[in-house]
C-alpha positions, 0 to 999 in steps of 0.5 A, a space after each residue: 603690406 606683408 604677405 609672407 613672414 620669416 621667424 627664424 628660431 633656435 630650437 634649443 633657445 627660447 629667447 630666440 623666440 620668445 619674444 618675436 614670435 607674439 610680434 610675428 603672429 600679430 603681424 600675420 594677423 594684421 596683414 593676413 601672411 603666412 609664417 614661415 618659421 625656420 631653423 639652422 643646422 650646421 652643415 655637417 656634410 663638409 668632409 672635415 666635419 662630416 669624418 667625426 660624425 657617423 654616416 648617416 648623422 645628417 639625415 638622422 639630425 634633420 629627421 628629428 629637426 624637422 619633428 622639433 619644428 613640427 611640435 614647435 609649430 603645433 604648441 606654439 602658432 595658432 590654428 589661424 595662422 598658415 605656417 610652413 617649417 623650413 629648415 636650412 643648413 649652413 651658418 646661421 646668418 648666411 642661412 637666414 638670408 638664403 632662406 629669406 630669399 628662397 622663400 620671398 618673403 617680405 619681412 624677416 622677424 627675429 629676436 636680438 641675443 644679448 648674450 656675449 659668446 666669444 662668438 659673438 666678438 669674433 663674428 658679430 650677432 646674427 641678427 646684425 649680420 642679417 640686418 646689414 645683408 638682407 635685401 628684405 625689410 628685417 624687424 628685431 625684437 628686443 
């Protein structure tokens, strides 16, 4: 039914994670697809931003990404489970669903945050924005 699963996560946020990813590897297992786990940065190249940060910052903040979501994938998805990291930039919800696209992946697993930022009143949760605009089947997990 599923041959490739996307678990986007916050590096720096267990509860992105915590729960979803057991519920992401049992459906690995079961259907014998592959993980795609990926993470967001914010596009530090837009030129407003990008003047308050040194020139090399971007490059320097996937760099270090990348070896985060590589030690993430090595503690955290077993052996048997094929994983590939992605990491994408841009505004999360938007991000997810590009990659999603990118990668054409038959199912999207993410965890739902409860918690209630101002953010999230202005915007809305990501994972309610990726529910409603995805094209792919999303599971939440709460």
């Amino acid at each position: 039914m599923y041959s490739k699963i996307m678990l986007p996560v916050d590096l720096n946020e267990e509860s992105s994670w915590s729960k979803a990813l057991p519920t992401a590897l049992t459906l690995c297992r079961t259907f014998g697809a592959s993980l795609h786990v990926v993470t967001v940065l914010p596009d530090y190249r837009m030129p407003m931003v990008a003047s308050y940060f040194p020139k090399d910052f971007a490059k320097k903040a996937h760099v270090a990404t990348t070896d985060a979501l590589h030690a993430f994938i090595k503690a955290n998805v077993p052996d048997d489970i094929q994983a590939q990291s992605v990491i994408v930039d841009g505004s999360p919800w938007e991000a997810i669903i590009k990659a999603g696209k990118k990668l054409d992946v038959d199912l999207i697993v993410m965890a739902s945050h409860n918690k209630r930022k101002f953010v999230d009143y202005v915007l809305g949760p990501n994972a309610e924005h990726v529910v409603h605009h995805a094209k792919m089947s999303v599971m939440i997990v709460r």
